[in-house]
C-alpha positions as a printed Julia matrix, in Angstrom:
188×3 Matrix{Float64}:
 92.88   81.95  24.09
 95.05   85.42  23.25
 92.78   85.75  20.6
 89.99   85.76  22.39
 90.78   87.79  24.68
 91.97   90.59  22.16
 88.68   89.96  20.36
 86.7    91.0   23.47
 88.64   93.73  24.13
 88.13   95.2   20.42
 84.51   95.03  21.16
 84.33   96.71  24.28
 86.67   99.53  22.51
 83.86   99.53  19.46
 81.02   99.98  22.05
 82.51  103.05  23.69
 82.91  104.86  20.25
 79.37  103.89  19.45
 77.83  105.15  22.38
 79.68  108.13  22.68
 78.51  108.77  18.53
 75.04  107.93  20.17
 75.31  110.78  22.38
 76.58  113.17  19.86
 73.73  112.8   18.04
 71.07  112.96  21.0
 72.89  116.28  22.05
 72.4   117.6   18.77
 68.95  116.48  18.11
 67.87  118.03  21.54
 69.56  121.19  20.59
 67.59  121.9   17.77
 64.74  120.98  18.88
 65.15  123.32  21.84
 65.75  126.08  19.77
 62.87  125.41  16.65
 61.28  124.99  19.9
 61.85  128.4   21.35
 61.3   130.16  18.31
 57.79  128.61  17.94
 56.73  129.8   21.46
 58.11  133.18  21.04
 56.06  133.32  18.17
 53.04  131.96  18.99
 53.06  134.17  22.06
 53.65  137.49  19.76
 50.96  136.2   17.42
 48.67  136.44  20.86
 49.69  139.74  22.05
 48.61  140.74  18.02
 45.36  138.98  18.18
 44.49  141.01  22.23
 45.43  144.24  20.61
 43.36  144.01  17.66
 40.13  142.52  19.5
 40.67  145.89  22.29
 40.98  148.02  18.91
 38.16  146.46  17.5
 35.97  146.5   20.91
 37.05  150.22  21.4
 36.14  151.57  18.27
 32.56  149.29  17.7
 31.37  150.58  21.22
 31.96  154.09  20.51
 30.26  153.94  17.06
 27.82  151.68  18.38
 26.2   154.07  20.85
 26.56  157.98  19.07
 23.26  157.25  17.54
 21.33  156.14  20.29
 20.76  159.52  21.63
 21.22  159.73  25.55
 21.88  156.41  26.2
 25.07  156.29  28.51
 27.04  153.03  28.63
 30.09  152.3   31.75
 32.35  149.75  29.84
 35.22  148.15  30.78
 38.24  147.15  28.58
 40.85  145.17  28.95
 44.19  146.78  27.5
 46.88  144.21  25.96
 49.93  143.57  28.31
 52.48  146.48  28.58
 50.31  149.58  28.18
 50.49  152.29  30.77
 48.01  154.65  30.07
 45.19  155.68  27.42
 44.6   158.98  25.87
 41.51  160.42  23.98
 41.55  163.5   21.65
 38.58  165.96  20.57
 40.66  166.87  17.3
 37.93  169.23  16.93
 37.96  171.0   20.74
 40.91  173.64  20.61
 43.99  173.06  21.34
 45.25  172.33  24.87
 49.13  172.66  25.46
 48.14  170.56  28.94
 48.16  167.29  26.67
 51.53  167.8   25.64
 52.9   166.66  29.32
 50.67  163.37  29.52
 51.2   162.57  25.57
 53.81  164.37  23.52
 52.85  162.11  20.04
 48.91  163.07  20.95
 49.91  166.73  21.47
 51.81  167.03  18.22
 49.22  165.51  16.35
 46.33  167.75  17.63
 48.32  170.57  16.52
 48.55  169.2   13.16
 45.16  168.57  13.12
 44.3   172.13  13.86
 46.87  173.98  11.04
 44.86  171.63   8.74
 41.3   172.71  10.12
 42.32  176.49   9.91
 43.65  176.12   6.18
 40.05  175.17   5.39
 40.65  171.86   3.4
 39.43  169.72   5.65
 37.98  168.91   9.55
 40.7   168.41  12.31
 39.15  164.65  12.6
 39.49  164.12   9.05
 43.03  165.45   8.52
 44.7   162.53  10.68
 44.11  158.74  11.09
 44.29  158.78  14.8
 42.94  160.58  17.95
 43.44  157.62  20.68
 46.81  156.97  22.06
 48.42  154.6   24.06
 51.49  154.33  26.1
 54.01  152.88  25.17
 52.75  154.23  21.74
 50.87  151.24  19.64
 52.53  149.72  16.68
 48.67  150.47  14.99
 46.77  153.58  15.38
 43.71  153.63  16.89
 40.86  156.2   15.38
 37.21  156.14  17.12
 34.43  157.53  15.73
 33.09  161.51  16.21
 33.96  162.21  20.13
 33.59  164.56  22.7
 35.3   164.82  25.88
 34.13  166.08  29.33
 34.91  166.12  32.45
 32.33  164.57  35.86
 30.92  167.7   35.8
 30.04  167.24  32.16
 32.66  170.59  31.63
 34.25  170.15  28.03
 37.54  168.87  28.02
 40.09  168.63  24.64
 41.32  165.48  25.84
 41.26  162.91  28.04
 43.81  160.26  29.59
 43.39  157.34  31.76
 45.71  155.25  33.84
 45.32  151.8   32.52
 45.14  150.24  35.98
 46.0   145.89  36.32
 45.35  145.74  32.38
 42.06  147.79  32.26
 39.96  151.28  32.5
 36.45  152.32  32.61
 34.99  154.84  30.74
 31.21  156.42  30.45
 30.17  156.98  27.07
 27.16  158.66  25.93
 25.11  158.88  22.7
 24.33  162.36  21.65
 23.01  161.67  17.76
 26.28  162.84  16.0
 28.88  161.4   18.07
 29.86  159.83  21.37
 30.72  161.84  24.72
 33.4   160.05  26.66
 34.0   161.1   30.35
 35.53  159.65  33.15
 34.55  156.99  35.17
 35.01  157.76  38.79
């Protein structure tokens, strides 16, 4: 009968060390998966912040490029900027300089001026000298170059540049064909 007892007692002792090895090894399992997990969502929702940047890019620059030929035809679109931008700016490279620009964009204002030491050394046009005239803030990881633009105001008064508030993720603009490139003026 002792032994028995001591047998039963070695089993119940075995059982606790088993589950508690159980556990262990549930703890760790969740663990990892938590954090594969968490690495796969932060991921997957980077790889969709990409993928809305690059279709406003793409949707930007087609609708400008779109229209410049279709002389006096005036489009009002919307667009929908990716999470986390404040405010849009467009440059005439090709208007002269305004110092105004540097207060609502410094990285816009610097590159204007670039763009104009290269147009008055003759090699080449302000546009063509840089791979950007449309800037976001926070700046964009990619720049963003539309085609051939001007820029005026309501009043259809030319302007060197242009920004807009993006407003709840979006801002309106009115373009306008004019044969050789695209007028871009406020929408109020």
């Amino acid at each position: 009968m002792g032994k028995k007892m001591d047998k039963k007692r070695m089993d119940k002792k075995g059982m606790g060390i088993g589950q508690v090895f159980v556990f262990i090894v549930a703890a760790l399992t969740f663990a990892l998966i938590a954090i594969f997990g968490y690495k796969a969502v932060a991921n997957f929702l980077s790889s969709a912040e990409d993928v809305a940047f690059v279709q406003f890019k793409n949707d930007l620059e087609s609708d400008i490029k779109r229209i410049y030929t279709e002389y006096g035809s005036v489009r009002r679109p919307t667009y929908n900027a990716p999470a986390g931008f404040e405010k849009i700016c467009f440059v005439d490279l090709d208007a002269e300089y305004d110092p105004g620009l540097c207060a609502e964009n410094p990285v816009a204002c610097d590159l204007w001026q670039t763009a104009q030491q290269e147009k008055s050394s003759g090699d080449k046009s302000a546009y063509d000298s840089v791979d950007q005239n449309v800037f976001l803030i926070p700046q964009a990881r990619v720049p963003i170059k539309v085609f051939h633009i001007t820029i005026t105001d309501e009043g259809s008064q030319p302007l060197g540049y242009l920004c807009e508030d993006i407003y709840q993720g979006s801002f309106t603009l009115v373009l306008e064909g004019k044969g050789s490139h695209t007028e871009i003026s406020p929408a109020r």
